[in-house]
C-alpha positions as CSV (number, residue, x, y, z in Angstrom):
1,X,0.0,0.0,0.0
2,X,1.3,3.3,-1.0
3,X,1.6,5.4,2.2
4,X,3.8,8.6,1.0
5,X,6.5,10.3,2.9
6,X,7.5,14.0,3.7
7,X,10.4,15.3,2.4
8,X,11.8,15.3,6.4
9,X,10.5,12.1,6.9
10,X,12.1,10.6,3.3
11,X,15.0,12.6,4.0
12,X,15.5,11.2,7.3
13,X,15.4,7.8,6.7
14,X,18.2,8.0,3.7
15,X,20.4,9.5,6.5
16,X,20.0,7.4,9.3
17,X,20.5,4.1,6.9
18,X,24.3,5.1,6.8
19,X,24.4,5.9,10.1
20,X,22.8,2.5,11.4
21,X,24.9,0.8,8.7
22,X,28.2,2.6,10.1
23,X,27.1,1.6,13.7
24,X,26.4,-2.3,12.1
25,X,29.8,-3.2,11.3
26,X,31.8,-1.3,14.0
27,X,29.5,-3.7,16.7
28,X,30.1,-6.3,14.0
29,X,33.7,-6.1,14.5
30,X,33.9,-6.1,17.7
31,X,31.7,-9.3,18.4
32,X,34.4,-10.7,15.9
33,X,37.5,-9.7,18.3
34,X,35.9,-10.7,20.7
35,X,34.7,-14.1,19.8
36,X,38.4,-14.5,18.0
37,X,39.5,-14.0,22.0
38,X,37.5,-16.6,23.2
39,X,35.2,-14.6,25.0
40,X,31.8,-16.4,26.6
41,X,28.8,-16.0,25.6
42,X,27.7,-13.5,28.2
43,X,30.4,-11.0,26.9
44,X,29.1,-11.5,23.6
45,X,25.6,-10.9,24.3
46,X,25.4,-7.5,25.0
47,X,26.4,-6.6,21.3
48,X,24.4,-9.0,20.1
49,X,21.4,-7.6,21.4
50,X,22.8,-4.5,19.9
51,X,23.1,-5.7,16.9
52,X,19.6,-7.2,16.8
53,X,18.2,-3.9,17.5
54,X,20.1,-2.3,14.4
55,X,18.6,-4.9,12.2
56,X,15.4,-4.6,13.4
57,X,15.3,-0.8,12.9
58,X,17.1,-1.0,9.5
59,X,14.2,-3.7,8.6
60,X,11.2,-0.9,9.8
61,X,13.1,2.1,7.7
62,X,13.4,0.0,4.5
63,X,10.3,-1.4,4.7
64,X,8.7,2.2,5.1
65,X,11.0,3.4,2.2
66,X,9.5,0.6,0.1
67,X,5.9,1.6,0.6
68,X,5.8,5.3,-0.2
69,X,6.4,4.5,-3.4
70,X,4.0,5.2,-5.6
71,X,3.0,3.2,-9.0
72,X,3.6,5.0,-12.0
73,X,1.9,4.0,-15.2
74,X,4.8,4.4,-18.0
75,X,4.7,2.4,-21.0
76,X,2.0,0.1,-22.6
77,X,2.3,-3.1,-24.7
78,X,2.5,-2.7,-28.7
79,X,1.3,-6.2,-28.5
80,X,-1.7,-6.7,-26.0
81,X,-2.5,-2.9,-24.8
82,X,-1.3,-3.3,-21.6
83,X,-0.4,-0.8,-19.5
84,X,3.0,-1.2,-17.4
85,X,2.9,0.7,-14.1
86,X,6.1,0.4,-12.3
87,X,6.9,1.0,-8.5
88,X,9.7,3.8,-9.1
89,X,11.0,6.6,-6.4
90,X,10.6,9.7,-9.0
91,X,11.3,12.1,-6.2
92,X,15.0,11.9,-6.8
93,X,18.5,9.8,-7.1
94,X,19.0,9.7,-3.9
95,X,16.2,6.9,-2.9
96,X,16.7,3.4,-2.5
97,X,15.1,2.7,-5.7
98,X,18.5,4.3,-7.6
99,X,21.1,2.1,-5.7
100,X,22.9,0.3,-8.6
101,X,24.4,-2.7,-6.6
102,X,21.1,-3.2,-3.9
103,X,18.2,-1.9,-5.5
104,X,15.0,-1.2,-3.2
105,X,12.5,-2.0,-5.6
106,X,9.2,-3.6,-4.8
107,X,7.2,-5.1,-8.5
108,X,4.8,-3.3,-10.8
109,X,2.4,-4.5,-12.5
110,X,4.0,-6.0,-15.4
111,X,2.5,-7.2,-19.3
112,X,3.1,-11.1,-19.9
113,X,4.6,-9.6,-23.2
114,X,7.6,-7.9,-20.9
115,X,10.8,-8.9,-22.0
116,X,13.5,-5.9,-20.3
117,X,13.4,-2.6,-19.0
118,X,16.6,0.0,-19.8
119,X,16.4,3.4,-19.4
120,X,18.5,7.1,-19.9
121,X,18.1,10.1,-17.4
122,X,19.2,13.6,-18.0
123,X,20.1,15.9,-15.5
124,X,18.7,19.0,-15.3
125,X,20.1,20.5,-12.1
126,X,23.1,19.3,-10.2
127,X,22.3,15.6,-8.7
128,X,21.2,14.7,-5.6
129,X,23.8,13.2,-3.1
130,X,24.1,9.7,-2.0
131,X,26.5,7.3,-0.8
132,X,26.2,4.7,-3.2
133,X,26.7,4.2,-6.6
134,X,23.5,5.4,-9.6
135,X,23.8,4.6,-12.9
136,X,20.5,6.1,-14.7
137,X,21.9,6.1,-18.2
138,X,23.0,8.5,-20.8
139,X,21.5,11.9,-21.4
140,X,19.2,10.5,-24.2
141,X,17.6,7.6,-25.0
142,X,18.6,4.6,-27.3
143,X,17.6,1.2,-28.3
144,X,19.6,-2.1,-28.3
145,X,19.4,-3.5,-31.7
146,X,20.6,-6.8,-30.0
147,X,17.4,-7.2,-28.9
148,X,15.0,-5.4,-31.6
149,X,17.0,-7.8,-34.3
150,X,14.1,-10.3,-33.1
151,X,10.7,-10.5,-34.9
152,X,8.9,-10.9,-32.0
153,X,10.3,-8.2,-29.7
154,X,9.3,-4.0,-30.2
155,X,10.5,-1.1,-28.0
156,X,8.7,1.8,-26.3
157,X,10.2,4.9,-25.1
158,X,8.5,7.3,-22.8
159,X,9.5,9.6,-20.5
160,X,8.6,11.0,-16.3
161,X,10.7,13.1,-14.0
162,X,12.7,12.2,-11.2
163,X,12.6,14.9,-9.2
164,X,13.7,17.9,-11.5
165,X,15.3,15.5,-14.3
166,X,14.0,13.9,-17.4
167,X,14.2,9.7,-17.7
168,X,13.6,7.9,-20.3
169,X,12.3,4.3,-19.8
170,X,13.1,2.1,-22.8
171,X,10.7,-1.3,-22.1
172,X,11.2,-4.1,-25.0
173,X,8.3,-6.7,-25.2
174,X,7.9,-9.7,-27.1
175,X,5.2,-11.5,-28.3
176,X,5.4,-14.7,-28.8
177,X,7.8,-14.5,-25.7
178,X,11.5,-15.2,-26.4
179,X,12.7,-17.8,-24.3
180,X,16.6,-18.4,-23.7
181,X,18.2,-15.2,-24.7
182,X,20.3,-12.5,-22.7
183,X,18.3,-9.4,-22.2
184,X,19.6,-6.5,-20.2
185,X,20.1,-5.2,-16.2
186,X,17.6,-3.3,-15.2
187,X,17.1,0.1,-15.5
188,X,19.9,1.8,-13.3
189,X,21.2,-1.9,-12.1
190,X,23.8,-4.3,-12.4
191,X,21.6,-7.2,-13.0
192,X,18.3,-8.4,-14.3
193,X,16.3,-11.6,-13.0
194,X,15.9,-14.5,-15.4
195,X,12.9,-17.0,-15.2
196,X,14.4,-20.8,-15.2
197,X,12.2,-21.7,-17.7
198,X,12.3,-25.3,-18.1
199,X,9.6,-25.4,-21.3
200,X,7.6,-22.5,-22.4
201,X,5.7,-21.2,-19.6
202,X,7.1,-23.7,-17.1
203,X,9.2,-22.4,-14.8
204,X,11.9,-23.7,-12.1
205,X,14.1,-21.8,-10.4
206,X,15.7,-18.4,-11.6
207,X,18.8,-16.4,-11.4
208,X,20.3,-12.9,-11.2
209,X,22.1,-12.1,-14.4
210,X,24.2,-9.2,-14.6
211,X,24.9,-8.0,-18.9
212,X,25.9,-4.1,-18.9
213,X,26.0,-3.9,-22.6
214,X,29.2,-2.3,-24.8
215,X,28.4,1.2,-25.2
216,X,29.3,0.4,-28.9
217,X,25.8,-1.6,-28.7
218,X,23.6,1.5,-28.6
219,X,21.8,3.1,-31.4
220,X,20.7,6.4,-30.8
221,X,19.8,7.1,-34.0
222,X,16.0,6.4,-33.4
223,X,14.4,7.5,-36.3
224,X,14.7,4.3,-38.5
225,X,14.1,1.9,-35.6
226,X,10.4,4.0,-35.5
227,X,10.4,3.4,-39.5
228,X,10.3,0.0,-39.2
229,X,7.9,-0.2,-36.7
230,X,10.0,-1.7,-33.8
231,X,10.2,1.5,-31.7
232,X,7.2,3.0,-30.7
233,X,7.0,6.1,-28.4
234,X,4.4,7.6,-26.0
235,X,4.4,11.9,-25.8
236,X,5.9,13.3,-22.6
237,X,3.1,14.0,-20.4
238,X,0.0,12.2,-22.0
239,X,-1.7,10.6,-19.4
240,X,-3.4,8.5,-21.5
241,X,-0.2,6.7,-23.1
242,X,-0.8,6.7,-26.6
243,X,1.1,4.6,-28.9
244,X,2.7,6.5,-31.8
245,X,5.1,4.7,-34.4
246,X,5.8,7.5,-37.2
247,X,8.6,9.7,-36.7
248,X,7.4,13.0,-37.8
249,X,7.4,14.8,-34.7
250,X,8.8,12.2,-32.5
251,X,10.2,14.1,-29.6
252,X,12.8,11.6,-28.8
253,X,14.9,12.3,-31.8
254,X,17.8,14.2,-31.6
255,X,18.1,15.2,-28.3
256,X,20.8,17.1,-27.0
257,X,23.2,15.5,-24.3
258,X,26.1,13.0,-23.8
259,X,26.0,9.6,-25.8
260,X,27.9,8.5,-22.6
261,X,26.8,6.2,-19.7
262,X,27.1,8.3,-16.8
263,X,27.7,7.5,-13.3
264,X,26.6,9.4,-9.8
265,X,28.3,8.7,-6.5
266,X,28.0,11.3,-3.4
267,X,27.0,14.3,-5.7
268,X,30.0,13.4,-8.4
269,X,29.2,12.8,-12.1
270,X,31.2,11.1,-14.4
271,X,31.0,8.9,-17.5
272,X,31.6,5.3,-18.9
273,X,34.2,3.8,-16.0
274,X,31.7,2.2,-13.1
275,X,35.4,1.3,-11.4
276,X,35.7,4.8,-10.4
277,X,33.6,4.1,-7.0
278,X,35.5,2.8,-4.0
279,X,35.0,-0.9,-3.9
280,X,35.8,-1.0,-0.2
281,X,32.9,-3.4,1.6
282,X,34.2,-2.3,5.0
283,X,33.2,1.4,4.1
284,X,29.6,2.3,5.1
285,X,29.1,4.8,2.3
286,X,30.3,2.4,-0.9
287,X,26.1,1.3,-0.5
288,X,23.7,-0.2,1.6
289,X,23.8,-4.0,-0.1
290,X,24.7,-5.5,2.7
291,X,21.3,-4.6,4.1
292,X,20.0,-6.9,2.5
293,X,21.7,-9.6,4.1
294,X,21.0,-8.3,7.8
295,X,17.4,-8.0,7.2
296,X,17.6,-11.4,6.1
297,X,19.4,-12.1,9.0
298,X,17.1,-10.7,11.5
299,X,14.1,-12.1,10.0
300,X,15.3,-15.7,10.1
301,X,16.0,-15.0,13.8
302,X,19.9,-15.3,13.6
303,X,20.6,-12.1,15.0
């Protein structure tokens, strides 16, 4: 259920994540010295407890993070008609939802024609500061003709703010639905989930799959992917999410901006090298993946 957050309230909680994730592995390090020293248990349990009480809290602040955000309906199926709302934080770079290694990102409502979601972002102001690492895209948007090279498969671009900047989601869908190929991380990720399909429809287990294309992969030259009637585009602001596919005034071609992938990491921008952020797992700011793992923790009862 989408129960919204002030801007102190939202703000608060990306603040005190850090802080409780600082506070984490300095008790987490000590409960290693001193179970390394052979301490009992009733030295031990004191931080513990401590340690409990972090994951419990970190647990209540994600979990409120999670449900302010709202549903955005974005793109719809050249196929069926379908509308694709996704659950996105378009209040800036700095939520949960942007994290490029731990993404906070509870599911839309997604077509049974969705095959990948990709996306662009340009900045229009100086970004938003955060710890960990975003990687929204170029300045413009593109399509992967890896991907469109398929008979079955189209692409619509759209576009939405986040916060004061203008993103572009790319969403390819396929029709019959193409089993057994490599699609594409998510939209400002480093990985996209894969269905073990074991026949058509049948499904076993699936996987995390990270493929960050070549930049030498994408086309921006749009207008002959609209041509041929594999890109399809939806006018900024219409509500309604009308499917267009000529090109005379498409207002996705030729956009201004860098043809670059960009990358944001504590207010810094820069382009094309992801190894540029501090790989350091022992430093609270590189992001908040390990999160994850201590919510899991706590909710299994092992801490």
């Amino acid at each position: 259920m989408h129960t919204p957050l002030s801007d102190e309230e939202r703000r608060a909680i990306l603040e005190r994540l850090p802080r409780l994730d600082a506070e984490y592995n300095e008790l987490a390090r000590q409960l290693a010295d001193l179970e390394e020293s052979g301490e009992d248990g009733s030295g031990t349990g004191p931080l513990r407890e401590q340690l409990a009480d972090i994951a419990k809290e970190a647990a209540g602040l994600l979990r409120r993070y999670t449900d302010s955000l709202p549903e955005r309906p974005l793109s719809r199926c050249p196929f069926s008609g379908q509308i694709l709302s996704l659950v996105i934080d378009d209040r800036g770079l700095d939520g949960l939802w942007w994290n490029h290694h731990a993404p906070k990102r509870p599911p839309g409502r997604l077509p049974a024609t969705f095959f990948a979601l990709d996306g662009a972002l340009k900045l229009e102001e100086k970004p938003e500061k955060a710890p960990f690492l975003c990687a929204p895209g170029p300045d413009v948007p593109f399509v992967l003709p890896r991907l469109l090279q398929f008979t079955q498969v189209r692409a619509v671009v759209s576009s939405l703010k986040i916060g004061p900047h203008t993103a572009y989601p790319i969403v390819y869908y396929a029709d019959p639905m193409l089993y057994g190929e490599k699609r594409v991380n998510d939209w400002g990720t480093d990985r996209y989930w894969e269905e073990g399909n074991l026949l058509p429809g049948v499904f076993g287990p699936g996987e995390y799959i990270s493929l960050t294309p070549d930049p030498e992969e994408y086309d921006f030259d749009l207008k002959p992917w609209i041509r041929r009637g594999k890109l399809l585009w939806i006018a900024p602001g219409d509500q309604r999410l009308v499917l267009h596919g000529h090109a005379t005034g498409c207002p996705y071609l030729d956009l201004p901006g860098s043809r670059r992938l960009k990358y944001i990491q504590n207010g810094e921008v820069w382009e094309d090298d992801p190894e540029y952020e501090t790989m350091d797992e022992n430093d609270p700011a590189f992001d908040l993946e390990h999160f994850r793992r201590l919510v899991e923790r706590y909710e299994k009862g092992e801490v």
